[in-house]
C-alpha positions as CSV (number, residue, x, y, z in Angstrom):
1,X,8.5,6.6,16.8
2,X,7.2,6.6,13.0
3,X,4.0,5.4,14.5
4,X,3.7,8.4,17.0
5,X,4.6,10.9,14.1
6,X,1.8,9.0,12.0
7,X,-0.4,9.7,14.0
8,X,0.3,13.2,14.9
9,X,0.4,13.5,11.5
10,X,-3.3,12.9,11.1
11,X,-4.6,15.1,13.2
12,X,-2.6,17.6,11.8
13,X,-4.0,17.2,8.5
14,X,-7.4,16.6,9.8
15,X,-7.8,19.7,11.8
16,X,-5.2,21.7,9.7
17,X,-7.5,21.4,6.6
18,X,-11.1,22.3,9.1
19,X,-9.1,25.1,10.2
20,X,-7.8,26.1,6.9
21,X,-12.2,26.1,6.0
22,X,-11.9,28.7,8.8
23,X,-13.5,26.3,10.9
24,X,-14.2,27.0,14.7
25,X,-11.9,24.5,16.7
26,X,-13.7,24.8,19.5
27,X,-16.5,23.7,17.8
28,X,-15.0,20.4,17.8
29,X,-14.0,19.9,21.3
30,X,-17.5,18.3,22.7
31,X,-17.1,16.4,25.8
32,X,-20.5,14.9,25.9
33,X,-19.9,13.3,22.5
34,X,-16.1,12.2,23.7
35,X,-17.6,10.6,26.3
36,X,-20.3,8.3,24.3
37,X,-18.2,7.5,21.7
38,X,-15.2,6.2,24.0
39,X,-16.1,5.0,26.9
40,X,-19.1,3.1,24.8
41,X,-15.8,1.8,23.1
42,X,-14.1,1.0,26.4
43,X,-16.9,-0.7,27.2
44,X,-17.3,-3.1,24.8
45,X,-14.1,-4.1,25.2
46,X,-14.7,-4.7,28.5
47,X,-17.5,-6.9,27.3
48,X,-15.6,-8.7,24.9
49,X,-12.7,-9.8,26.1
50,X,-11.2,-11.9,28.9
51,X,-8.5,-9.6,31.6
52,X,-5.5,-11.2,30.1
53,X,-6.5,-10.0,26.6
54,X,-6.8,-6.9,27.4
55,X,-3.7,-6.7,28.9
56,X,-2.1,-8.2,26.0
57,X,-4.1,-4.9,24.2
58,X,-2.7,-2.6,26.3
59,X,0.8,-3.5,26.2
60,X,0.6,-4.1,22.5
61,X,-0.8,-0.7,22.0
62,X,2.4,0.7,23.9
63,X,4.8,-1.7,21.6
64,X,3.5,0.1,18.6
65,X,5.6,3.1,19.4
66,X,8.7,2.0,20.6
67,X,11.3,0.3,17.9
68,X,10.8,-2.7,16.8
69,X,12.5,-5.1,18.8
70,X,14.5,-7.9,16.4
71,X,16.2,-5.0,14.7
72,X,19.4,-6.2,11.6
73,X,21.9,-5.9,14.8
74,X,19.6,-7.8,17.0
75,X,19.5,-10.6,14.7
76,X,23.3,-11.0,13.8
77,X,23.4,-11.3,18.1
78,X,21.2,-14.2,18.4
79,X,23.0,-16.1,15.2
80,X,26.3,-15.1,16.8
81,X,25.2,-16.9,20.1
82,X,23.8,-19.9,18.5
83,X,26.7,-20.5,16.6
84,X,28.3,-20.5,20.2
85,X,26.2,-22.8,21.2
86,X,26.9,-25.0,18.3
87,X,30.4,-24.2,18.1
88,X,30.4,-25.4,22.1
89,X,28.1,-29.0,21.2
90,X,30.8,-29.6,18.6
91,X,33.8,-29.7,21.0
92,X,32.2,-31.0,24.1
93,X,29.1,-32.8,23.3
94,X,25.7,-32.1,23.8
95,X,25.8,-33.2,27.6
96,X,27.8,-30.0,28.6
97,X,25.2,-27.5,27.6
98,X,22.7,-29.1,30.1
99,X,23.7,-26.5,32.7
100,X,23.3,-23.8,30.0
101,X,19.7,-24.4,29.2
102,X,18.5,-24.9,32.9
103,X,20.2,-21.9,34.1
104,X,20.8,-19.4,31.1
105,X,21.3,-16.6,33.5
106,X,24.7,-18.5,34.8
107,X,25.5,-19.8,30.9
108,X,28.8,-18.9,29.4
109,X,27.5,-18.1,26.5
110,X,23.9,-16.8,27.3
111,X,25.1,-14.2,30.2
112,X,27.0,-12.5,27.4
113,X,23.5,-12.2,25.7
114,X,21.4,-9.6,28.0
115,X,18.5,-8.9,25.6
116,X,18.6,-12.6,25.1
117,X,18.1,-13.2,28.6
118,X,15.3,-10.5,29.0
119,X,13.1,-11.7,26.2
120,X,11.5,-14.4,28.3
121,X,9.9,-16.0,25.3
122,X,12.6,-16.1,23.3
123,X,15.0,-17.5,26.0
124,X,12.4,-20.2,26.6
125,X,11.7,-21.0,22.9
126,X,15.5,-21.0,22.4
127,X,16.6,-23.4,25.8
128,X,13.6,-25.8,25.6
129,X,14.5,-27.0,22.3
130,X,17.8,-27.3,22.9
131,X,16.8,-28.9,26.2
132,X,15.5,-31.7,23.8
133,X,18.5,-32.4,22.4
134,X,20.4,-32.5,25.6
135,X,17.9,-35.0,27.2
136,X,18.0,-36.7,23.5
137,X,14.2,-37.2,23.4
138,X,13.4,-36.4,20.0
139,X,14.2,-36.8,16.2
140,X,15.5,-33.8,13.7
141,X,11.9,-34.1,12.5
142,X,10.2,-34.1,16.0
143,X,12.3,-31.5,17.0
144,X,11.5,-29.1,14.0
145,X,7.4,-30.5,14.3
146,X,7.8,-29.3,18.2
147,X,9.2,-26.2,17.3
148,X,6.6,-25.2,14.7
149,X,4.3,-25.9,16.5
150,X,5.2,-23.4,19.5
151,X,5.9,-20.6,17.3
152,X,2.3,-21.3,15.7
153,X,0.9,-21.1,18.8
154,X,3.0,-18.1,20.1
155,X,1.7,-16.4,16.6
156,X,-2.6,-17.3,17.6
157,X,-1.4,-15.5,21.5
158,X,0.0,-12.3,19.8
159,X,-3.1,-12.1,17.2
160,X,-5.8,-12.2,19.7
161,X,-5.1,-8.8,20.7
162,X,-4.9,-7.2,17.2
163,X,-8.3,-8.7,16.2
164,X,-9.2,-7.6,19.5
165,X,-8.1,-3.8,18.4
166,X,-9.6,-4.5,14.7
167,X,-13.0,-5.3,16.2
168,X,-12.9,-2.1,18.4
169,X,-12.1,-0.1,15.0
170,X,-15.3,-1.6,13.6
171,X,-17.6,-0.9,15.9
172,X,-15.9,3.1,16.4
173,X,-18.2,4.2,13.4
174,X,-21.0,2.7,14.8
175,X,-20.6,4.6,18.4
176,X,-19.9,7.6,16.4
177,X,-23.4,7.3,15.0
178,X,-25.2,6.7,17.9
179,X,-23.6,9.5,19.7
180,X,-24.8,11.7,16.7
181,X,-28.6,10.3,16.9
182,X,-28.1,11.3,20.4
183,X,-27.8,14.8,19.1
184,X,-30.0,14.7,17.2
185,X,-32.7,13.8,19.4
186,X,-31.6,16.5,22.1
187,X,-31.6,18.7,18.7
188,X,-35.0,17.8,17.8
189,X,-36.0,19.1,21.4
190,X,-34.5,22.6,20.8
191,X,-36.8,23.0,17.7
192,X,-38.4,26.5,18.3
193,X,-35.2,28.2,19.3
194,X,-33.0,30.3,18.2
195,X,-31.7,29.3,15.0
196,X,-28.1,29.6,16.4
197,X,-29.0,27.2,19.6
198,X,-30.2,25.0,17.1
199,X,-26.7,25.1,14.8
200,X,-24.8,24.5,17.7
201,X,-26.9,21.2,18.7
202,X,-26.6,19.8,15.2
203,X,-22.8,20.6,14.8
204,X,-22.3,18.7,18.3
205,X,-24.2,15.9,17.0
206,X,-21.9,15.4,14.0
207,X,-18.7,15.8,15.7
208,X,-20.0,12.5,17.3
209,X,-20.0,10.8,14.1
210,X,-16.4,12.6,13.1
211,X,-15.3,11.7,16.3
212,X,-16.1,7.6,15.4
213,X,-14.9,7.7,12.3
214,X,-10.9,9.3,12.6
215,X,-10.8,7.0,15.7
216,X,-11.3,4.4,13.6
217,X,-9.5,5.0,10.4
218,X,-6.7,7.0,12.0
219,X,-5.8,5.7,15.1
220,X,-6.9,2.5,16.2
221,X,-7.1,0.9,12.7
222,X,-3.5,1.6,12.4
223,X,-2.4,0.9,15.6
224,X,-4.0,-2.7,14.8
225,X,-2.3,-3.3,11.8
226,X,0.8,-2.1,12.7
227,X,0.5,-4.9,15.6
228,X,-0.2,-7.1,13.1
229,X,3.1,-6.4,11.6
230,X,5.1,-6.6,14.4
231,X,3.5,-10.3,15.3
232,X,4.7,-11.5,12.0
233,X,8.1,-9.9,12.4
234,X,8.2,-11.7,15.6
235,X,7.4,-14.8,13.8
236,X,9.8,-14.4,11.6
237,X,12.4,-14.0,14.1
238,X,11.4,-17.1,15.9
239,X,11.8,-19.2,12.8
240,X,15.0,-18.0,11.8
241,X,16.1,-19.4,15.1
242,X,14.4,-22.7,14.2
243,X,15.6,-22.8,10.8
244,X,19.0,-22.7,12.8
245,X,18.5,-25.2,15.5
246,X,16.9,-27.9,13.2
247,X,19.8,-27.2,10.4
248,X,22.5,-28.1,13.2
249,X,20.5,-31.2,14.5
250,X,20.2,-32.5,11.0
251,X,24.2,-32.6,10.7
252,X,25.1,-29.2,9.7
253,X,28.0,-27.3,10.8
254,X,27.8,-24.3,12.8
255,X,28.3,-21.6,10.1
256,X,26.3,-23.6,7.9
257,X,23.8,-24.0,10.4
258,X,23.6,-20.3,11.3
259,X,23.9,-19.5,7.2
260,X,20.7,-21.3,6.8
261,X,19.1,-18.9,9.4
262,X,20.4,-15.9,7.7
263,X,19.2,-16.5,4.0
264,X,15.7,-17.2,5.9
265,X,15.8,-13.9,6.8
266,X,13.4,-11.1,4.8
267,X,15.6,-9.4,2.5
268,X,15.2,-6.4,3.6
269,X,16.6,-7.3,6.8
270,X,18.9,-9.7,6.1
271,X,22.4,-9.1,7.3
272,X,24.8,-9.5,4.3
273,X,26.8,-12.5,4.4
274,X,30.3,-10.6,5.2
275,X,28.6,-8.8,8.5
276,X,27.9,-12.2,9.5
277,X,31.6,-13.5,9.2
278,X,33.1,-10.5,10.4
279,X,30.9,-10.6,13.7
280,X,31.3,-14.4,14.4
281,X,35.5,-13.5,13.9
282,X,35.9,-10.6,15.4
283,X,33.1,-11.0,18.7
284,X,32.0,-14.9,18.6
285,X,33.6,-16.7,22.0
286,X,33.6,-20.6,22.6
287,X,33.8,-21.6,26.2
288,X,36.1,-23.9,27.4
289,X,35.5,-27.5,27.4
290,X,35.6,-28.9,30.7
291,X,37.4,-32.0,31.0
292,X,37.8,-34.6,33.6
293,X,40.7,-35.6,35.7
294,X,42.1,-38.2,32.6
295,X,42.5,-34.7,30.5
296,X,39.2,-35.6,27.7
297,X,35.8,-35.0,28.1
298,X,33.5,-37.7,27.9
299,X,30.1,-37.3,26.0
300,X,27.4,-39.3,26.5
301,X,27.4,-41.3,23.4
302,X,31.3,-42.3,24.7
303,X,33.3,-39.7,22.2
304,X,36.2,-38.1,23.2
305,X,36.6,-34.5,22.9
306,X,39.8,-33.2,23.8
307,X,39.8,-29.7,26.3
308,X,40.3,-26.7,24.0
309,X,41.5,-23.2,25.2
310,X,38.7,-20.1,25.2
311,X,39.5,-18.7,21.6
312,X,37.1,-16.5,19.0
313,X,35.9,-18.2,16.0
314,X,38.6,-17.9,13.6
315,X,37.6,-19.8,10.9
316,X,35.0,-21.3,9.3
């Protein structure tokens, strides 16, 4: 939303100020220009870049004006279900979340977690490294090197498109000018005329150049950055969940584990310390641990964890 009123908010000032000069507004509207200037800058992004990029443009220049998605709420939800998860591992052993992470959809814990289950990225970063631990085929180390790694990789796939944008901003001024020489030479072929055919010619070749120019600065530029800025928010987010996963692996207890997420949070959107212990308390919910017929559970590494009954996390 702010970036829609931004926006809106230029071209308010923009033409607000022309008009206040008692400029003609529809001096300004020039279709021939409009067309040069952006569908020479459709173009060259057709030229530029791959199908898949510019659908990643596309729906990265729609995601600027909707909300950002890991909101303060949305990230006191995903600790709350990884200390769950944690909470879950600690009574029955990691063996019992391998039907979690293959079918989130039908987990316990993860059906409870519907934005969760819709952020197909997320939900894959989130199960395959847990998946690891389940199938016991990595180290704390390896484990935080294979996450890092993913989340660097997720960060080049969401910057491709902003540099993408950023390049289409640079070449806007450049389009603007050629749609202005344009003018100028069908300008140049109106010398002899009447002084006010001539005006008009001139003014429509500059409104190419204007045209360039507040598509650059004050729409596309923006929209770039502000993609930009939502990329690193969503790298944040994935390495709070990392910082959690890896602290829990290393030994950690679940609220310590999801306490080291939360002061890895920005400060300006980290949830307090108390909205984190009242949410686990008051909403968190441990499955049962199944048992076998002899009444205890059996992990893999031959511990013995006895059934519990479903309860909220009382304590910490």
């Amino acid at each position: 939303m702010l970036a829609l009123i931004g926006i809106v908010a230029v071209f308010a000032a923009v033409i607000g100020g022309y008009l206040l000069e008692n400029g003609n507004p529809w001096v300004l509207l020039q279709p021939a220009e409009m067309l040069i200037v952006i569908g020479a800058a459709a173009g060259t992004i057709l030229i530029a870049n791959p199908p898949h990029l510019i659908r990643k443009m596309l729906t990265g220049a729609c995601d600027t004006f909707r909300a950002p998605p890991h909101s303060r709420k949305s990230l006191l939800l995903h600790l709350r279900m990884l200390f769950e998860v944690f909470s879950f591992v600690q009574r029955a052993g990691i063996m019992a979340l391998e039907n979690d992470v293959d079918a989130p959809q039908n987990s316990q814990i993860f059906s409870r977690y519907q934005g969760f289950l819709r952020d197909h990225d997320t939900r894959a970063f989130i199960c395959d490294s847990l998946r690891m631990m389940v199938i016991g085929a990595t180290t704390p180390h390896e484990l935080d090197q294979l996450m890092d790694l993913d989340i660097d990789v997720q960060r080049r796939g969401r910057m491709a498109p902003v540099a993408a944008l950023h390049a289409v901003a640079d070449a806007l001024p450049g389009l603007g000018i050629v749609a202005a020489v344009l003018g100028v030479v069908i300008t140049m072929g109106a010398i002899g005329g009447a002084p006010e055919t001539v005006g008009q010619k001139v003014a429509a070749a500059l409104v190419g150049t204007f045209l360039g120019i507040l598509l650059c600065y004050g729409v596309v530029g923006p929209v770039a950055a502000r993609l930009e800025n939502l990329s690193e928010q969503r790298t944040q987010f994935l390495q709070v969940m990392r910082v959690a996963i890896c602290s829990f692996v290393r030994g950690a207890s679940p609220i310590l584990a999801v306490e080291y997420a939360r002061r890895s949070i920005p400060v300006e959107s980290r949830p307090s310390f108390v909205e984190l212990e009242v949410t686990i308390r008051r909403d968190a919910r441990i499955p049962v641990a199944q048992k076998p017929a002899d009444g205890t559970h059996r992990a893999e590494s031959g511990e013995n964890v006895q059934s519990v009954e479903p309860t909220t996390a009382q304590s910490h």
